[in-house]
N, C-alpha and C positions, 0 to 999 in steps of 0.2 A: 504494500500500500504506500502508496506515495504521501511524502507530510508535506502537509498545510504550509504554502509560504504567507510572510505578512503581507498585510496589501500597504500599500505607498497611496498619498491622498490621490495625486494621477488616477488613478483606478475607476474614481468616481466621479463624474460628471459635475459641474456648477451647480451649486445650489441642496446638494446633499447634505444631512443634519445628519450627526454622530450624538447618540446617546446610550446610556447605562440603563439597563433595569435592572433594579434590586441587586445594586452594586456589583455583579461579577457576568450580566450580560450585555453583550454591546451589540448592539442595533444602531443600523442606518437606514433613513429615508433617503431612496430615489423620488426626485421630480419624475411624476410618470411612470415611473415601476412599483412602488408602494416600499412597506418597511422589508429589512432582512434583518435574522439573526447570525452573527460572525460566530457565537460561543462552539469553541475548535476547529476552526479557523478555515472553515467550510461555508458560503453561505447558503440561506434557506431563508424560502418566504417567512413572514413573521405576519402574526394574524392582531392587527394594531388593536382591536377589541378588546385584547387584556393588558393593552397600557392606561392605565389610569393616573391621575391627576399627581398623587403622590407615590407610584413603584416606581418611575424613572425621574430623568434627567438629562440635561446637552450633558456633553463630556468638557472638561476642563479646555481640552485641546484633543487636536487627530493623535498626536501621542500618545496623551492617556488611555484614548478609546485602542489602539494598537497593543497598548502597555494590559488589555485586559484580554485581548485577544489573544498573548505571548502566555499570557497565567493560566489560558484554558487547554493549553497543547499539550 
């Protein structure tokens, strides 16, 4: 099995939003593709319905959100 490289901000298109849920999952919105989940370092659709007002968060930085992606591999 091939391992997961990190993704580099390049990856994502203008206008993508990097956030946290419930500190140890990293999710981003695509303009126009909807949310994905990165947690090991694979993505996958993410079903934005179970984000609520208080389980996430933007990420500090695209580092941080990478720096959660690295802790899930």
């Amino acid at each position: 099995m091939k391992k997961p490289t990190l993704p580099v901000q390049n990856d994502f298109p203008p206008g993508s939003s990097f956030a946290i849920k419930e500190f140890d999952v990293p999710l981003v919105h695509i303009p126009g593709k909807g949310w994905f989940n990165w947690f090991g370092g694979t993505p996958r659709p993410y079903d934005a319905t179970w984000l609520k007002v208080d389980n996430h968060w933007a990420a500090d930085s695209f580092e941080a959100w990478v720096a959660i992606i690295a802790d899930s591999l």
